[in-house]
C-alpha positions as CSV (number, residue, x, y, z in Angstrom):
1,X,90.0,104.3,64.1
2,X,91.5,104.7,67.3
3,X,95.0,106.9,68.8
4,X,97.4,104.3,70.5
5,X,100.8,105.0,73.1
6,X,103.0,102.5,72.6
7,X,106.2,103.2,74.7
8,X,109.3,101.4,74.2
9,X,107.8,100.4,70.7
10,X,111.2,100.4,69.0
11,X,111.6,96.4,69.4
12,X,110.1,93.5,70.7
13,X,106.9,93.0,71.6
14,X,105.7,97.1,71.5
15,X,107.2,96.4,67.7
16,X,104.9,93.8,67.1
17,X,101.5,95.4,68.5
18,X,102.6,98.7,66.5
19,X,102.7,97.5,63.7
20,X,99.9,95.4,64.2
21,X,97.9,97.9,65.3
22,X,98.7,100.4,62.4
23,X,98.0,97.7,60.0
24,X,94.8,97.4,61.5
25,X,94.4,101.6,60.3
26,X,94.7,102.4,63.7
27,X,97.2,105.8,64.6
28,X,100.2,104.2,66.9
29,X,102.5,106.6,68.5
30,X,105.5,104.9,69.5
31,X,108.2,106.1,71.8
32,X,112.0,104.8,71.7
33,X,114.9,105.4,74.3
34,X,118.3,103.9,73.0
35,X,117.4,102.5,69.1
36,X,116.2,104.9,67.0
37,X,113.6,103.9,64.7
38,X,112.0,105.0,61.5
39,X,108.9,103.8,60.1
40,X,107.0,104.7,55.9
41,X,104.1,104.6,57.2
42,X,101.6,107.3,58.1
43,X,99.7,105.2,60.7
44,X,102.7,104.9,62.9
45,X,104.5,107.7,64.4
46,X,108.0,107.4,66.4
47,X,109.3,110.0,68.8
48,X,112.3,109.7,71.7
49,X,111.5,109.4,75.1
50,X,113.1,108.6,78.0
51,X,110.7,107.6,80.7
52,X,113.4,108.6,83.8
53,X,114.0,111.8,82.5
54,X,112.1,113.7,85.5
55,X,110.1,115.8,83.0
56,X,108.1,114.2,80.0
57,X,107.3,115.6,77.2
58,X,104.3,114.4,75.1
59,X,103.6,117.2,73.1
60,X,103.1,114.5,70.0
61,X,99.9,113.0,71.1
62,X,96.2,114.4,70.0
63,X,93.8,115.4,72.3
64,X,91.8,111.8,72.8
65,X,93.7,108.6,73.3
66,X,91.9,105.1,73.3
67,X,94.9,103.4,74.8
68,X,98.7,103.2,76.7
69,X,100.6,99.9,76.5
70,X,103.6,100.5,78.4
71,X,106.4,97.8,77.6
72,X,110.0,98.7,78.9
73,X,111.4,96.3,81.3
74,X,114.8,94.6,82.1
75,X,115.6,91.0,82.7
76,X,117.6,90.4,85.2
77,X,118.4,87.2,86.8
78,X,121.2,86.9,89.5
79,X,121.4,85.4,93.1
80,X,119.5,87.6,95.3
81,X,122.3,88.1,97.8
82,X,124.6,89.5,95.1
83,X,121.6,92.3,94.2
84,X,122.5,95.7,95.6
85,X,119.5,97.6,96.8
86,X,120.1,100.5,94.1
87,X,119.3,97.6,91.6
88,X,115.7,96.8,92.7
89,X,115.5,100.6,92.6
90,X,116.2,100.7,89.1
91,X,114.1,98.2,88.1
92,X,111.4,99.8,90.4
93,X,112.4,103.4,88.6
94,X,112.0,101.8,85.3
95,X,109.0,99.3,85.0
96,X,106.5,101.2,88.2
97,X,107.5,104.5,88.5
98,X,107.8,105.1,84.5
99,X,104.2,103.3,84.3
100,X,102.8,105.8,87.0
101,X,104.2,109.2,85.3
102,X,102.9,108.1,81.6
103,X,99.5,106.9,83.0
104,X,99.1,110.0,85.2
105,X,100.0,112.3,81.9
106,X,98.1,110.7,79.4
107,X,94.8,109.8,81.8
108,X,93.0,113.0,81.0
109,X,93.1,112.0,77.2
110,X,92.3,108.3,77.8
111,X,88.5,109.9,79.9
112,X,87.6,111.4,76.5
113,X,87.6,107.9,74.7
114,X,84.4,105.7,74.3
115,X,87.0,102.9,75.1
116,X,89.9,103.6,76.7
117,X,92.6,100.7,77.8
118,X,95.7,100.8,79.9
119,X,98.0,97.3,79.6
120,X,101.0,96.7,81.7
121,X,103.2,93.8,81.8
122,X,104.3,91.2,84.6
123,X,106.1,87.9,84.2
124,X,104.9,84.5,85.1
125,X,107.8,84.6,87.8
126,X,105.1,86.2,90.3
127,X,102.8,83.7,90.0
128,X,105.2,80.7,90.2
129,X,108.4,81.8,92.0
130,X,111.3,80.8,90.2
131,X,115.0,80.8,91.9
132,X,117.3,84.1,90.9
133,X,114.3,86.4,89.9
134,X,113.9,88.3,92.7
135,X,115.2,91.1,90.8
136,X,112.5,90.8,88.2
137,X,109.2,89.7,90.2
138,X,109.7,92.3,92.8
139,X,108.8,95.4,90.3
140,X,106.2,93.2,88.5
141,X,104.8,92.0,91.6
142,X,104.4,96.1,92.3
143,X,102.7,96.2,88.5
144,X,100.3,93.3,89.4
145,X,99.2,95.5,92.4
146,X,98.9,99.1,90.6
147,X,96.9,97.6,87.7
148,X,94.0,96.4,90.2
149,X,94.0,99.4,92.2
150,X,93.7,101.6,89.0
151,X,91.3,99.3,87.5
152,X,88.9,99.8,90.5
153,X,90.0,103.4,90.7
154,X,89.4,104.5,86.9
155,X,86.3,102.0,86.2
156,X,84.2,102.3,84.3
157,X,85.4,104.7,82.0
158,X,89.4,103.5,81.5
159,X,90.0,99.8,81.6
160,X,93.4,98.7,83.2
161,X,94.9,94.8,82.4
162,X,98.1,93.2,82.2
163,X,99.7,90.7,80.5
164,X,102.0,88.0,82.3
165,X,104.1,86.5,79.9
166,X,106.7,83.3,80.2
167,X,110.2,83.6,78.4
168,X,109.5,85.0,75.0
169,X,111.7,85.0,72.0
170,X,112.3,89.0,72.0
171,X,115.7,91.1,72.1
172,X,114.8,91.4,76.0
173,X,115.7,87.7,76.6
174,X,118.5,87.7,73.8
175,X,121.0,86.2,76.5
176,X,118.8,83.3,77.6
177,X,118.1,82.1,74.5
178,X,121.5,82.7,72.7
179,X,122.4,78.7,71.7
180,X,120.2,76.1,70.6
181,X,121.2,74.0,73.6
182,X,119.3,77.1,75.7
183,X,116.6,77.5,73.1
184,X,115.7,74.0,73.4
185,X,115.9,73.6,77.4
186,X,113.4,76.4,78.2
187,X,111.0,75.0,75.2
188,X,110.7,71.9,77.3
189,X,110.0,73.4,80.6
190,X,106.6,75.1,78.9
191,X,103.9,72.1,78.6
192,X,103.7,73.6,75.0
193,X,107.2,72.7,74.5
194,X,107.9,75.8,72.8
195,X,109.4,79.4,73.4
196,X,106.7,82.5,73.4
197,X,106.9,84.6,70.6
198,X,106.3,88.6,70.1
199,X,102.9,87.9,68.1
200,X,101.6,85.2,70.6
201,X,101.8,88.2,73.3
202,X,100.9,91.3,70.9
203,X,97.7,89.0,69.7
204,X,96.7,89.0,73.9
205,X,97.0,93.0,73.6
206,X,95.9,93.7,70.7
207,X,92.8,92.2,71.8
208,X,92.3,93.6,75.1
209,X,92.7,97.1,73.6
210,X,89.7,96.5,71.2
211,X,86.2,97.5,71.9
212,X,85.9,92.8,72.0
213,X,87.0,93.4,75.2
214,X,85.3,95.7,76.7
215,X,83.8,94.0,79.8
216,X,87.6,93.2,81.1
217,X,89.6,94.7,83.4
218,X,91.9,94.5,86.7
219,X,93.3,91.2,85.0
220,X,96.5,89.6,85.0
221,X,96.5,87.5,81.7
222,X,99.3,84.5,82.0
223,X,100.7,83.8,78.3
224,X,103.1,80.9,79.0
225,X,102.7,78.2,77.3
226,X,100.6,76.8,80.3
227,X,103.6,76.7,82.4
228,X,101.8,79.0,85.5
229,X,98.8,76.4,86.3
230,X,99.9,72.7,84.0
231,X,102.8,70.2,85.6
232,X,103.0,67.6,82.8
């Protein structure tokens, strides 16, 4: 069995792959920021972090590591001339910069795996362009770029993907789906008519972590219901 990082597994979609993962047998170390969680089984682990703390401590993890899925993000959708600079920074500080300091710590133990996987997330908003997310697609537009560059820089021994969801029904997008009138407006914009859930994306990761995958990487892998490449 393999040694997963999950950070920001307290919720949402890391909460879903951990515990899919550690059902599986697999050891998950999770991290959490804000929401303290606790979990009864020995398979899955959960330790604090902060990812902008300038110094990270990762003490908790054994020596090899088959994988990193690095999930914190914000959701952000305003008119772009309202946007102060120090806000794309955030975003910048939080989803890239937080991705490069736990990729560069934990890479040495990622070479000693027979199969080791890095997976980042985007949003279909870079692929599409969609009015008031200029906040949002300008740090995962930055992901969508790191993740090829360190897919052609770490092949063939670390694989590096990532996963390009559409609006998913997670505590990250708790505002936009907050009524059934909202619920059922961004359902029908999908040509699946239907809202993303956690386990449609954590299926995609769970996958891509596994030795089934093994001959993929420097992807961007849309999940959305279609709505990237299908106008019906």
């Amino acid at each position: 069995m393999a040694n997963y990082l999950i950070i920001g597994a307290s919720s949402g979609i890391g909460n879903k792959l951990a515990e899919k993962l550690s059902e599986s047998g697999h050891q998950v170390f999770g991290t959490f920021c804000k929401n303290a969680v606790n979990s009864t089984s020995i398979q899955l682990q959960f330790h604090h972090l902060n990812v902008l703390d300038e110094t990270l401590t990762l003490d908790f993890l054994p020596e090899t590591l088959s994988g990193v899925v690095y999930c914190p993000g914000s959701i952000n959708l305003r008119p772009f001339e309202r946007i102060k600079p120090e806000d794309f920074m955030n975003d910048y500080n939080l989803q890239v910069i937080g991705a490069i300091k736990i990729i560069q710590a934990v890479a040495p133990k990622l070479k000693l795996s027979e199969n080791a996987a890095v997976i980042l997330f985007s949003t279909v908003a870079v692929q599409i362009g969609l009015p008031f997310h200029s906040q949002v697609s300008a740090s995962k537009g930055a992901i969508e770029g790191l993740i090829k560059a360190l897919a052609a820089e770490y092949a063939p021994k670390i694989r590096v993907n990532c996963i390009a969801p559409s609006l998913t029904d997670s505590p990250l997008a708790s505002s936009l789906l907050n009524t059934d009138q909202k619920r059922e407006a961004n359902a029908q914009r999908h040509p699946m008519k239907r809202i993303g859930t956690t386990e449609d994306i954590a299926n995609l990761a769970e996958f891509l972590l596994s030795s089934k995958a093994s001959w993929i990487t420097g992807q961007i892998m849309h999940v959305d219901g279609g709505i990237s490449t299908l106008k019906i």
